[in-house]
N, CA and C atoms as an extended XYZ file, in Angstrom:
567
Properties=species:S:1:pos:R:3:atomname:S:1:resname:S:1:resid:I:1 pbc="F F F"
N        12.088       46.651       44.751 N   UNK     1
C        10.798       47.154       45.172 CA  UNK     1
C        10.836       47.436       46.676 C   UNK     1
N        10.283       48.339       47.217 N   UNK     2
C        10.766       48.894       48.549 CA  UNK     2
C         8.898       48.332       48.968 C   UNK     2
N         9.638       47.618       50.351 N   UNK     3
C         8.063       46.931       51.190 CA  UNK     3
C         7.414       48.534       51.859 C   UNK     3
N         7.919       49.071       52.168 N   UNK     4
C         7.653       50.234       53.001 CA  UNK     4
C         6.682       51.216       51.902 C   UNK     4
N         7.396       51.787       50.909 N   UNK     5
C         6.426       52.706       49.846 CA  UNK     5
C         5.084       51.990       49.490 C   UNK     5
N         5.626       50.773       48.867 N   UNK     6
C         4.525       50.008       48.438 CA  UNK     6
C         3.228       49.553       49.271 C   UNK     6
N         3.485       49.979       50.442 N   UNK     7
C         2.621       49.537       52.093 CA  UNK     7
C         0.950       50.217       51.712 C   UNK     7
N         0.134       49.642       51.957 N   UNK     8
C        -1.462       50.841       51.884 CA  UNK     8
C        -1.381       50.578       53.597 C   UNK     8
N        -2.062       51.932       53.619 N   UNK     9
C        -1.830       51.955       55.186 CA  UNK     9
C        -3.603       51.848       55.834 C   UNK     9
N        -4.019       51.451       56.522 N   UNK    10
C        -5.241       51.241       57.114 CA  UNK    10
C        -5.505       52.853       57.761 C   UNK    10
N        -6.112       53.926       57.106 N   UNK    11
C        -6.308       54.928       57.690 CA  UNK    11
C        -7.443       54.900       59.352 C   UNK    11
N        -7.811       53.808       59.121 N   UNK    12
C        -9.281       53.813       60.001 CA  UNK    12
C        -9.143       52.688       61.184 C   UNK    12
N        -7.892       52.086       61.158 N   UNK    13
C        -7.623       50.984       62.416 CA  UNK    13
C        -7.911       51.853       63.852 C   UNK    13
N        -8.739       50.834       64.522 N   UNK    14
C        -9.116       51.470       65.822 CA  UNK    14
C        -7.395       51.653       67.036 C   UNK    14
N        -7.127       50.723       66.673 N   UNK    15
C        -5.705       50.128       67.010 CA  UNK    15
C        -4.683       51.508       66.889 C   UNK    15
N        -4.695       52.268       65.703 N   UNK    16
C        -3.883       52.794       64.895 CA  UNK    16
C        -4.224       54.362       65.762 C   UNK    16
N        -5.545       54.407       66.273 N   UNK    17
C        -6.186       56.065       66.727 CA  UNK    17
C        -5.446       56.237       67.948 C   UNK    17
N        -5.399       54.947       68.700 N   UNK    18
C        -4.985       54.571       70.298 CA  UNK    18
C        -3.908       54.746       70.531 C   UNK    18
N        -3.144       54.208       68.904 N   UNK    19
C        -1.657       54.808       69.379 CA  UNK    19
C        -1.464       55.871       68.865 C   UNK    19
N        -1.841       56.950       68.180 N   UNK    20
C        -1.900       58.257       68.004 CA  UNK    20
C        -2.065       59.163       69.098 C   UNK    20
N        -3.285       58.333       70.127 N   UNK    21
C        -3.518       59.167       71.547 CA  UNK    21
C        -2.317       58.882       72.060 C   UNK    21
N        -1.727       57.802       72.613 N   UNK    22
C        -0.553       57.541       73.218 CA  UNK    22
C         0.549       58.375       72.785 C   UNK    22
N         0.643       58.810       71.397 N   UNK    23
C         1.957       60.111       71.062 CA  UNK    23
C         1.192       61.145       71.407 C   UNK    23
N         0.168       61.560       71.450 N   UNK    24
C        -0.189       63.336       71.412 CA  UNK    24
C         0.213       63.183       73.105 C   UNK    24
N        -0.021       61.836       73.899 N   UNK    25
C         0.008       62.062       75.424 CA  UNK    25
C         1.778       62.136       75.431 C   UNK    25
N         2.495       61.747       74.942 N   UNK    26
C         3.591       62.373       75.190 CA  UNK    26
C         4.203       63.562       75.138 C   UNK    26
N         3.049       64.540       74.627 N   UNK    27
C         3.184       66.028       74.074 CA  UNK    27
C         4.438       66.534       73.243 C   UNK    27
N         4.501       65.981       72.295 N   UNK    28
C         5.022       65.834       71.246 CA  UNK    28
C         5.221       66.289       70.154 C   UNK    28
N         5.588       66.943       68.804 N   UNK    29
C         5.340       67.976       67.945 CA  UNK    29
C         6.394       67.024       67.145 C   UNK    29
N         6.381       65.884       66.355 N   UNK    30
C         7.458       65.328       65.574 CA  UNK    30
C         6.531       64.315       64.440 C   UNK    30
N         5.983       64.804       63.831 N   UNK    31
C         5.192       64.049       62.958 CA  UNK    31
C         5.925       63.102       61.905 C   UNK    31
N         6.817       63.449       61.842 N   UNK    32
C         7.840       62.451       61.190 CA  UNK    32
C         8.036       60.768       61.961 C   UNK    32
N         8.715       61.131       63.432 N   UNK    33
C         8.512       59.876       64.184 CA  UNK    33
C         7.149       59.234       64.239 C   UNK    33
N         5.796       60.001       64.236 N   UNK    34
C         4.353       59.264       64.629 CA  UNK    34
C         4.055       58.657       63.179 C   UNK    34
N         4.645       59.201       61.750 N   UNK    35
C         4.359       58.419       60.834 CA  UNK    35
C         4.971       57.172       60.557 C   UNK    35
N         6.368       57.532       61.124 N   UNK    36
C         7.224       56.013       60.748 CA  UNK    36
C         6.612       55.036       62.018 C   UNK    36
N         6.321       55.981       63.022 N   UNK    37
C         5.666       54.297       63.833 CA  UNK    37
C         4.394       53.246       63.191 C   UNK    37
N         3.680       54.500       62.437 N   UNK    38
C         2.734       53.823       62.137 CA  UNK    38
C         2.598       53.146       60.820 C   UNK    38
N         3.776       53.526       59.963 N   UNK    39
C         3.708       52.750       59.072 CA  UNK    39
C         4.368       51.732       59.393 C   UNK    39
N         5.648       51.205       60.411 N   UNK    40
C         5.739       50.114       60.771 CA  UNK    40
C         5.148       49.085       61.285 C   UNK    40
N         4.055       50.012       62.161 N   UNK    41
C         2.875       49.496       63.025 CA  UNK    41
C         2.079       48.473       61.808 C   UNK    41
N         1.872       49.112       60.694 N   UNK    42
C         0.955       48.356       59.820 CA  UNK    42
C         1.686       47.656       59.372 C   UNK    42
N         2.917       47.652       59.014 N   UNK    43
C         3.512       46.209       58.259 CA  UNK    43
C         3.584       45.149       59.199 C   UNK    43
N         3.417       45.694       60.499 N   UNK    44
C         3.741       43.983       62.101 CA  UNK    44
C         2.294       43.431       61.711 C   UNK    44
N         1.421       44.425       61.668 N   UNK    45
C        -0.356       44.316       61.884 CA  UNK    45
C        -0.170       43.139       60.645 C   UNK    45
N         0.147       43.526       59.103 N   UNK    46
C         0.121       42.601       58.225 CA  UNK    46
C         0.770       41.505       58.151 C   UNK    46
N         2.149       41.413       58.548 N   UNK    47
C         2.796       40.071       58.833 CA  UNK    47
C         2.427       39.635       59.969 C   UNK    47
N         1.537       39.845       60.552 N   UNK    48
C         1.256       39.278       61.631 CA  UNK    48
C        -0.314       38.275       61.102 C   UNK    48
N        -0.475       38.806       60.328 N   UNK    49
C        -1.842       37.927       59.591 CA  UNK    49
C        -1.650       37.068       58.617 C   UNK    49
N        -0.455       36.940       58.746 N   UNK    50
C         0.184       36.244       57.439 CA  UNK    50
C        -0.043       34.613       57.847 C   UNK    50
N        -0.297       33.851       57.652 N   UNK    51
C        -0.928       32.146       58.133 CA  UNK    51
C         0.238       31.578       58.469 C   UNK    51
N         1.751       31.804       58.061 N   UNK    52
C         3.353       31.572       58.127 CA  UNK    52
C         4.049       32.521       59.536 C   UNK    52
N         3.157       33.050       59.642 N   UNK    53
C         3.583       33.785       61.165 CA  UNK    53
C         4.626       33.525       62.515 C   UNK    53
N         3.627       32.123       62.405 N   UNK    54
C         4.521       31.623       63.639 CA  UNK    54
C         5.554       30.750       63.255 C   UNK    54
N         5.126       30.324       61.683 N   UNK    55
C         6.473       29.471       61.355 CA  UNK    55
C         8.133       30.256       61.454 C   UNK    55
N         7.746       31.655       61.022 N   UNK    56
C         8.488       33.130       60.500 CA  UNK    56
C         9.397       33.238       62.065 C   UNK    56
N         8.295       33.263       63.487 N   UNK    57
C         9.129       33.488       64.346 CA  UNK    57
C         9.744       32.230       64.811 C   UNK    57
N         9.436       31.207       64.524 N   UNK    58
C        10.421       30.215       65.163 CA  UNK    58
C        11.275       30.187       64.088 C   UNK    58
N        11.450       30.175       62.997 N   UNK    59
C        12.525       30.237       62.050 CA  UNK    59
C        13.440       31.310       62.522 C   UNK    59
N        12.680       32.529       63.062 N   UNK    60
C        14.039       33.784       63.597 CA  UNK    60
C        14.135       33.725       64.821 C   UNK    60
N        13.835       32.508       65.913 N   UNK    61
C        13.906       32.802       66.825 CA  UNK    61
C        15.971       32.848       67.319 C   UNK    61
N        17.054       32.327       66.776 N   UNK    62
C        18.113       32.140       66.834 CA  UNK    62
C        18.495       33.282       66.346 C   UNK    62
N        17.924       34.445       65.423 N   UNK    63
C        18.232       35.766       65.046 CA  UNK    63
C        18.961       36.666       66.538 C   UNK    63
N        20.347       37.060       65.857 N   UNK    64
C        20.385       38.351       67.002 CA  UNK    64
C        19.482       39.083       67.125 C   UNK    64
N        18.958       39.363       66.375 N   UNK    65
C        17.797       40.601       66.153 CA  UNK    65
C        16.904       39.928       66.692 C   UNK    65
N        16.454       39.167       67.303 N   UNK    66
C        15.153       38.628       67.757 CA  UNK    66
C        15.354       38.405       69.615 C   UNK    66
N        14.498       39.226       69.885 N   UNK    67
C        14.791       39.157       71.655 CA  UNK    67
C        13.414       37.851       71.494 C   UNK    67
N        13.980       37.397       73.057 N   UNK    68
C        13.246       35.954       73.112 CA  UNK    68
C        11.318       36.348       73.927 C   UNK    68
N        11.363       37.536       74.452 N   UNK    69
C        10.118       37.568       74.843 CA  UNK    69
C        10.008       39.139       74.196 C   UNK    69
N         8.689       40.080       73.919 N   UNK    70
C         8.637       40.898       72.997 CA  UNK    70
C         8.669       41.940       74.368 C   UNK    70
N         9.397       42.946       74.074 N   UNK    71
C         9.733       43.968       74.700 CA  UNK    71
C         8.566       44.680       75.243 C   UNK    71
N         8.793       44.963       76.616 N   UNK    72
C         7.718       45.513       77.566 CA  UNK    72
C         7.681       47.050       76.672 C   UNK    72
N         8.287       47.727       76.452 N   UNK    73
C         8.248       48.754       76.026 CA  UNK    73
C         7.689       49.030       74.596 C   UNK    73
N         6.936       49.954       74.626 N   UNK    74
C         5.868       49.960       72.853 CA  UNK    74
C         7.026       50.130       72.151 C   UNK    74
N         6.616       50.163       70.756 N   UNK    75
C         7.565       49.970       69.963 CA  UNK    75
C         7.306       52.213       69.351 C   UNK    75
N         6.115       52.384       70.100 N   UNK    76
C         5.740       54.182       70.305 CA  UNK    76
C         6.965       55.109       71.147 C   UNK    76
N         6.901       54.247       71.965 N   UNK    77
C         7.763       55.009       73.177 CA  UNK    77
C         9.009       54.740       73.119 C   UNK    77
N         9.703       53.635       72.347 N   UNK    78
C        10.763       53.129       71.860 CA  UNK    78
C        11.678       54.402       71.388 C   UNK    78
N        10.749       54.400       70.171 N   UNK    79
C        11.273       55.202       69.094 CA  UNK    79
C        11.034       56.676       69.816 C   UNK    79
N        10.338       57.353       70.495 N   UNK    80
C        10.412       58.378       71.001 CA  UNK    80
C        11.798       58.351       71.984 C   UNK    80
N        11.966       57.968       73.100 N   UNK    81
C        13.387       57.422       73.866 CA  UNK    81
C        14.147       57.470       73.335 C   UNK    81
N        14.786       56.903       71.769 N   UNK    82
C        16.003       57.329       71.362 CA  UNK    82
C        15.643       58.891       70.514 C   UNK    82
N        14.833       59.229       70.195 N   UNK    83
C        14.685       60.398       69.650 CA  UNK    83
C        15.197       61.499       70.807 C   UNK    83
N        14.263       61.041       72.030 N   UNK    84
C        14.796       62.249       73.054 CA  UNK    84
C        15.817       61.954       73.555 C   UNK    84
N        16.633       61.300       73.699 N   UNK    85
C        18.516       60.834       74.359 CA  UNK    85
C        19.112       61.413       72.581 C   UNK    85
N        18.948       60.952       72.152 N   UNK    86
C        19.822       61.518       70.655 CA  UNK    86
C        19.760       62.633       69.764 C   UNK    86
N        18.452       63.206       70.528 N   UNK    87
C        17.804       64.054       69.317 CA  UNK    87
C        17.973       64.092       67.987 C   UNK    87
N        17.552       63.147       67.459 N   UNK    88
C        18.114       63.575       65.769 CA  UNK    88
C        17.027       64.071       64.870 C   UNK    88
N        18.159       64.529       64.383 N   UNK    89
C        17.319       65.124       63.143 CA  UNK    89
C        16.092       64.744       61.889 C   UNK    89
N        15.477       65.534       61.265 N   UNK    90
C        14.654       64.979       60.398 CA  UNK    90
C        14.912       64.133       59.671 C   UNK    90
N        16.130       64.800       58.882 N   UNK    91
C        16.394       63.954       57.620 CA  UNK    91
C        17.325       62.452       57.939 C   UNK    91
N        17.579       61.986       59.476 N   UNK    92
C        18.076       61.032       60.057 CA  UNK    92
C        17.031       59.974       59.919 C   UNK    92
N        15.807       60.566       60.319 N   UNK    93
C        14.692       59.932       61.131 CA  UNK    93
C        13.897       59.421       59.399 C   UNK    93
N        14.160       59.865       58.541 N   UNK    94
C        14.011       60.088       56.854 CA  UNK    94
C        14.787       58.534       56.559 C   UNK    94
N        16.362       58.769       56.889 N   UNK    95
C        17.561       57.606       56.653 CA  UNK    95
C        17.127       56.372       57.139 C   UNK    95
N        16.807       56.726       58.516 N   UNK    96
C        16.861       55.112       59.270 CA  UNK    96
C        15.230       54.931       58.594 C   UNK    96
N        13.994       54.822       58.234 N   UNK    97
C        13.246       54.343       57.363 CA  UNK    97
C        13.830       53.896       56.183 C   UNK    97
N        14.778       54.469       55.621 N   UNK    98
C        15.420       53.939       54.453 CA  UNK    98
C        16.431       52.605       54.572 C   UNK    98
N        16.752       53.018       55.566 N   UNK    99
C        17.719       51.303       56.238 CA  UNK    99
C        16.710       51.088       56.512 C   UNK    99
N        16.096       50.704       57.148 N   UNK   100
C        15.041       49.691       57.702 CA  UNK   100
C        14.576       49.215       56.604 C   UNK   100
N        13.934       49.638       55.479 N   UNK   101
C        13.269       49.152       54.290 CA  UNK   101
C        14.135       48.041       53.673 C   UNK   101
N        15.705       48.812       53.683 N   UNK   102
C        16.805       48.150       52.600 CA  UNK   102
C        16.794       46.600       53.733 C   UNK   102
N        17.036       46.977       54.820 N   UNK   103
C        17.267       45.428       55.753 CA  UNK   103
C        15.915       44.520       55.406 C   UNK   103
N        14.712       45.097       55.604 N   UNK   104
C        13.778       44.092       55.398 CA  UNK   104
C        13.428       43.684       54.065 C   UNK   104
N        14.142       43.968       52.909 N   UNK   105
C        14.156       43.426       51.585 CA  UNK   105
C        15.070       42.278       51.486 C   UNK   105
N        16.197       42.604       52.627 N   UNK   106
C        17.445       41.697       52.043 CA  UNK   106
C        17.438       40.776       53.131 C   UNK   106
N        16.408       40.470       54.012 N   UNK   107
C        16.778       39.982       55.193 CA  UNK   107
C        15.767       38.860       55.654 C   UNK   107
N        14.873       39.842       56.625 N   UNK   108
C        13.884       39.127       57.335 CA  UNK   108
C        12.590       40.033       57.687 C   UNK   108
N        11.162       38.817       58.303 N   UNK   109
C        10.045       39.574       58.513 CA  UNK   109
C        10.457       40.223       59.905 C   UNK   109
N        10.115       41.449       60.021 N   UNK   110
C         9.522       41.974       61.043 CA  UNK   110
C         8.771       41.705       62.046 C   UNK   110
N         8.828       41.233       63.134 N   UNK   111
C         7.717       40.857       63.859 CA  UNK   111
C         8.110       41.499       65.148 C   UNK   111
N         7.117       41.618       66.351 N   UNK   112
C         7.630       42.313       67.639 CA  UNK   112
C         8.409       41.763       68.372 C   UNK   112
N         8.737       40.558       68.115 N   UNK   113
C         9.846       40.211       68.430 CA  UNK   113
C        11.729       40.346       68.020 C   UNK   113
N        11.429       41.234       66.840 N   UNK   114
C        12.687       41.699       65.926 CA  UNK   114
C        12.751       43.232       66.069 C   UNK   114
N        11.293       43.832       65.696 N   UNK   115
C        11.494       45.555       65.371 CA  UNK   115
C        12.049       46.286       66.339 C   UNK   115
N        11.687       46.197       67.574 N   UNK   116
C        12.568       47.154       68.734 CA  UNK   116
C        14.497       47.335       67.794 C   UNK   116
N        15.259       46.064       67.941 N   UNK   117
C        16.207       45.844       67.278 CA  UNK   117
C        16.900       45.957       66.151 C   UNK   117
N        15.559       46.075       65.154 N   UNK   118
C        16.045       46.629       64.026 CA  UNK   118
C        16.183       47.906       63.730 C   UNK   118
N        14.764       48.250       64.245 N   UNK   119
C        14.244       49.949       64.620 CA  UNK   119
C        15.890       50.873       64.949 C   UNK   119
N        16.242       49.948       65.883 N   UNK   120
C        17.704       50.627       66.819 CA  UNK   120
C        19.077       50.936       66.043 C   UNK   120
N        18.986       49.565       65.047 N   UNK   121
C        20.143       49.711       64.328 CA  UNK   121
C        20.028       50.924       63.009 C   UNK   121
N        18.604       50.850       62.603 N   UNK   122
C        18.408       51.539       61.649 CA  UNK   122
C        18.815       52.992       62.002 C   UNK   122
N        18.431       53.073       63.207 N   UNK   123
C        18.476       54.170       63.741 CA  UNK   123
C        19.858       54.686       63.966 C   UNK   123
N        20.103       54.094       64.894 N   UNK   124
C        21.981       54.228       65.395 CA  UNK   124
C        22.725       54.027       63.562 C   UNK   124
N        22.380       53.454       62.829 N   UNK   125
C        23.009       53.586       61.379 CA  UNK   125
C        23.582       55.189       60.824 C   UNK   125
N        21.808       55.110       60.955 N   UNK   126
C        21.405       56.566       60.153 CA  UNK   126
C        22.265       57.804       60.713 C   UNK   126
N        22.147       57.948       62.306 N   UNK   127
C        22.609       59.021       63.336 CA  UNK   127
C        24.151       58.942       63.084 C   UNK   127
N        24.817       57.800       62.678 N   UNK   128
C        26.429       57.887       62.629 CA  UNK   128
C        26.656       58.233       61.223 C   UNK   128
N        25.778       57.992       60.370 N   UNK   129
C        26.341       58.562       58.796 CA  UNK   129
C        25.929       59.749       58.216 C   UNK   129
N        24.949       60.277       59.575 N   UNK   130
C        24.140       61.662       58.952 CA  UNK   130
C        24.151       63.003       59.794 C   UNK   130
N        24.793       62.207       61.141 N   UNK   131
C        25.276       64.055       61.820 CA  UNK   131
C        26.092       63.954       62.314 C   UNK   131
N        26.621       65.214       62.911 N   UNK   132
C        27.479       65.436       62.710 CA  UNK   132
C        28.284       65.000       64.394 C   UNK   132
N        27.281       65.233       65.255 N   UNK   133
C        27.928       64.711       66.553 CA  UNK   133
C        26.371       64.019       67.364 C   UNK   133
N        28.105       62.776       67.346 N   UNK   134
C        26.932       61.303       67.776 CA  UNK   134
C        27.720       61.021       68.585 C   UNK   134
N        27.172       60.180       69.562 N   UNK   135
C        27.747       59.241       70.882 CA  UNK   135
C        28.484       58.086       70.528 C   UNK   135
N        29.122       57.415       71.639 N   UNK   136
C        29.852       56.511       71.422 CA  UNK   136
C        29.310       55.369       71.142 C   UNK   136
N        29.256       54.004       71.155 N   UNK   137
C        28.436       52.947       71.095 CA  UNK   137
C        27.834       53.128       72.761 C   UNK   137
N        28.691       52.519       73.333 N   UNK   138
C        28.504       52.825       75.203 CA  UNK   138
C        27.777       53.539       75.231 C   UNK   138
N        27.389       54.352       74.834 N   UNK   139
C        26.471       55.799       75.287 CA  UNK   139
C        25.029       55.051       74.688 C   UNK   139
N        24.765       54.930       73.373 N   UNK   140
C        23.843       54.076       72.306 CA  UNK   140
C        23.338       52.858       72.753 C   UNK   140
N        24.408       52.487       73.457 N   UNK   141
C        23.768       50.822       74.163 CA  UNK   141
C        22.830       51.197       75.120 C   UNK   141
N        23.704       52.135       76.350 N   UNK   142
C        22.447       52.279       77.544 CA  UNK   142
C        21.331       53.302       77.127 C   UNK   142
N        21.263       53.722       76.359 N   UNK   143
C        20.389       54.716       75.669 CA  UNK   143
C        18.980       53.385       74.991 C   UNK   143
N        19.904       52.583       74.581 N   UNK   144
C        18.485       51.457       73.805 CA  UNK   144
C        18.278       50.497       74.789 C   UNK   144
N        19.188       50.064       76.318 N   UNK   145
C        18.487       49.181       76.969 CA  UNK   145
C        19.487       48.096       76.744 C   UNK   145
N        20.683       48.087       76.453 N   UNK   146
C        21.259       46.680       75.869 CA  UNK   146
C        22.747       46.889       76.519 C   UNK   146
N        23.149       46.347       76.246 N   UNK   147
C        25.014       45.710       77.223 CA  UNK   147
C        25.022       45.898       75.650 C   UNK   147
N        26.792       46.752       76.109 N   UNK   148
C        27.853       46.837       74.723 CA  UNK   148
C        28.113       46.002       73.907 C   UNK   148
N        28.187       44.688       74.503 N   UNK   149
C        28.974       43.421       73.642 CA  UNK   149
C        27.898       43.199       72.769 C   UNK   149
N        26.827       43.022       73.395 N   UNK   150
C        25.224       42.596       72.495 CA  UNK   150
C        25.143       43.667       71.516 C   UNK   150
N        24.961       45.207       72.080 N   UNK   151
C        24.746       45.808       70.846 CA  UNK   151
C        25.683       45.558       69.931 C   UNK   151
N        26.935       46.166       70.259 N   UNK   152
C        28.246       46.004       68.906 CA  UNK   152
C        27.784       44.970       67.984 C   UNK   152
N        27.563       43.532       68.440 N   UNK   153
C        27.005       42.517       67.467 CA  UNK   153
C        26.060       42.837       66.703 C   UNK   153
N        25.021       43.173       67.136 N   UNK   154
C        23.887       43.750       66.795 CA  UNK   154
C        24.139       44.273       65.689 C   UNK   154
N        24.969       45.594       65.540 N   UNK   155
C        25.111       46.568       64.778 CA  UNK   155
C        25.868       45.854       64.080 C   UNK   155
N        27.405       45.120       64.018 N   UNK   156
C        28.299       44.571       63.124 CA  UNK   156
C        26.990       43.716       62.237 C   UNK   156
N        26.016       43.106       62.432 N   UNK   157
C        25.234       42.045       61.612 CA  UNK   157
C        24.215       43.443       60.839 C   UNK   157
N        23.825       43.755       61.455 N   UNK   158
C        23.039       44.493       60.704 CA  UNK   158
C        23.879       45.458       59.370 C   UNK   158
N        25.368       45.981       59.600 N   UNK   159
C        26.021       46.499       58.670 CA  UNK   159
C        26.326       45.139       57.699 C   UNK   159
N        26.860       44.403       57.683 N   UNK   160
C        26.912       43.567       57.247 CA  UNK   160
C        25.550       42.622       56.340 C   UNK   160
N        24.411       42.729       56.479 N   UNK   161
C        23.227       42.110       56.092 CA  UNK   161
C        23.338       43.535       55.001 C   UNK   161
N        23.072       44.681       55.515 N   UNK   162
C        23.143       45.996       54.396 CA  UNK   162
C        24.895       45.746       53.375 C   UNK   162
N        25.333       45.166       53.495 N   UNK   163
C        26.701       45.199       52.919 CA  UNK   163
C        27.119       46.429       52.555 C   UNK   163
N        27.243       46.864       54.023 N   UNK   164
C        27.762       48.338       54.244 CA  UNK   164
C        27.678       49.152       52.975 C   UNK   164
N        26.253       48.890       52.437 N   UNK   165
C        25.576       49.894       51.236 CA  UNK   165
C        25.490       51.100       52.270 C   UNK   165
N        25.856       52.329       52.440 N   UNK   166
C        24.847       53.337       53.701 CA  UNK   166
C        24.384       54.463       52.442 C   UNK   166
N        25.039       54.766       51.523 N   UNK   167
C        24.871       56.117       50.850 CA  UNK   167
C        22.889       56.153       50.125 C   UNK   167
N        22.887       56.878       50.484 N   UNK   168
C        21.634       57.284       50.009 CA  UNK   168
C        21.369       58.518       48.839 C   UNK   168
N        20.813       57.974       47.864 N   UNK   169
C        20.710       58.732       46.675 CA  UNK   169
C        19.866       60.016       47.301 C   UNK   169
N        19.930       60.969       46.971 N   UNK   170
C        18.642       62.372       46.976 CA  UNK   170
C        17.351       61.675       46.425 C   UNK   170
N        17.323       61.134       45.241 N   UNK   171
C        15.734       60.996       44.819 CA  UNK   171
C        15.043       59.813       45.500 C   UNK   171
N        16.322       59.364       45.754 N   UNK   172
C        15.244       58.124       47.072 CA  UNK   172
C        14.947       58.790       48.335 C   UNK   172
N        15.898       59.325       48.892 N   UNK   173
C        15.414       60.348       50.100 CA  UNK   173
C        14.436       60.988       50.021 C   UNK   173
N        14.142       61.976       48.986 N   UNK   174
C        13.215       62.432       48.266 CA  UNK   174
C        11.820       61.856       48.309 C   UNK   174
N        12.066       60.714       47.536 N   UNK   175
C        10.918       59.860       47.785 CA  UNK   175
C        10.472       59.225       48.877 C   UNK   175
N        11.492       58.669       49.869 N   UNK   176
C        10.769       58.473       51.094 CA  UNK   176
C        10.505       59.456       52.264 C   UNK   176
N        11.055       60.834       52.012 N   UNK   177
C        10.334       61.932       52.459 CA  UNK   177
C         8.972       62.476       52.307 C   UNK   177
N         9.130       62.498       50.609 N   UNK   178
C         7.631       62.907       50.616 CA  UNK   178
C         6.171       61.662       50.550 C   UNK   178
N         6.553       60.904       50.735 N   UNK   179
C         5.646       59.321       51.412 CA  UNK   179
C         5.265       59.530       53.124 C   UNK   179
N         6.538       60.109       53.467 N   UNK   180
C         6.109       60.196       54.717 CA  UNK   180
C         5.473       61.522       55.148 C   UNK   180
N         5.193       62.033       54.358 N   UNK   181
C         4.959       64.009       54.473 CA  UNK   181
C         3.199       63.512       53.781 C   UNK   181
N         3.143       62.827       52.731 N   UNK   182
C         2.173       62.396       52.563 CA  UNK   182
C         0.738       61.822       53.612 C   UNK   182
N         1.469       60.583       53.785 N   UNK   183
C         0.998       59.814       54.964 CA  UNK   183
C         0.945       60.445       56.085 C   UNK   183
N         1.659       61.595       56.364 N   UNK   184
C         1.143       62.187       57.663 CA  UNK   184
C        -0.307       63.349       57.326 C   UNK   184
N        -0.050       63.755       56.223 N   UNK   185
C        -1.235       64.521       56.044 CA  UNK   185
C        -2.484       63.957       55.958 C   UNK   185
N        -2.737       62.670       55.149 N   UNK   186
C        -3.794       61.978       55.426 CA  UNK   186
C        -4.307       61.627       56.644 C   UNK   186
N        -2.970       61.474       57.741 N   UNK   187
C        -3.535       61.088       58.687 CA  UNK   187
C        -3.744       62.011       59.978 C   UNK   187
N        -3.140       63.589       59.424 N   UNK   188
C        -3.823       64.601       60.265 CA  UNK   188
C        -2.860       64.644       61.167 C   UNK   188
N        -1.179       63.985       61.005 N   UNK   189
C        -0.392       64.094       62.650 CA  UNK   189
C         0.198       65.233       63.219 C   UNK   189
């Protein structure tokens, strides 16, 4: 069962409009990236209400994936930053939602103390198995903010938690394309 499809998304969060203004102020035209923020946005919003919350982050606080204070940087502007250093493509930006889903089934909660990190790997995943010219790690590290040795780990755990599953069927692509083609129309991005 995929956490991500199955998600209802809060069309009407005041929270949710604010960061919509915050992408149109980046002048922006990528409705693909403003939907996956915000459907991530709502799964932190929900595990974050979860009464096990704080048990969740001290249980991951020893996680690579878990930076120890939550990143000054939105998790909006995040994902825009590697979009504009990497430019990738749609159907990348399609993939790494699809890793991200597969990691948080087999793994762990999400919280803002993890997503910057996961967000990255999903990302850097997707960009090395889906185009055609990608950067080195070195290039990927200072691009996300991180020293080589840290990322490489980073990424070796995260391939490894996916058990270097990467291939992606068409009708799942499919399907988490048109979820996200969906969800953006409802929400007008």
């Amino acid at each position: 069962m995929s956490i991500i499809l199955e998600h209802e998304i809060d069309l009407y969060s005041e929270k949710q409009n604010n960061n919509i203004d915050n992408y149109r102020s980046l002048d922006l035209d990528n409705s693909i990236e403003l939907s996956m923020f915000l459907v991530i946005d709502e799964i932190l919003k929900k595990n974050k209400v979860n009464p096990l919350y704080k048990k969740i982050i001290k249980k991951q606080r020893k996680s690579i994936f878990n930076c120890e204070k939550i990143p000054k940087i939105g998790l909006l502007e995040y994902l825009h930053r590697l979009n504009k250093y990497c430019e990738i493509e749609r159907s990348t930006l399609i993939c790494t939602l699809i890793y991200l889903d597969r990691f948080i089934k087999n793994f762990i909660n999400i919280t803002e103390n993890n997503i910057h990190r996961i967000l990255l790997m999903s990302l850097i995943t997707s960009i090395k198995y889906n185009e055609d010219v990608i950067f080195d790690n070195l290039d990927f590290s200072k691009i996300a903010g991180l020293n080589l040795k840290e990322f490489n780990k980073i990424e070796s755990e995260f391939l490894k938690i996916l058990n270097f599953k990467l291939y992606i069927h068409e009708k799942e692509f499919q399907l988490y394309n048109k979820y996200l083609e969906n969800y953006c129309y409802k929400k007008k991005c």
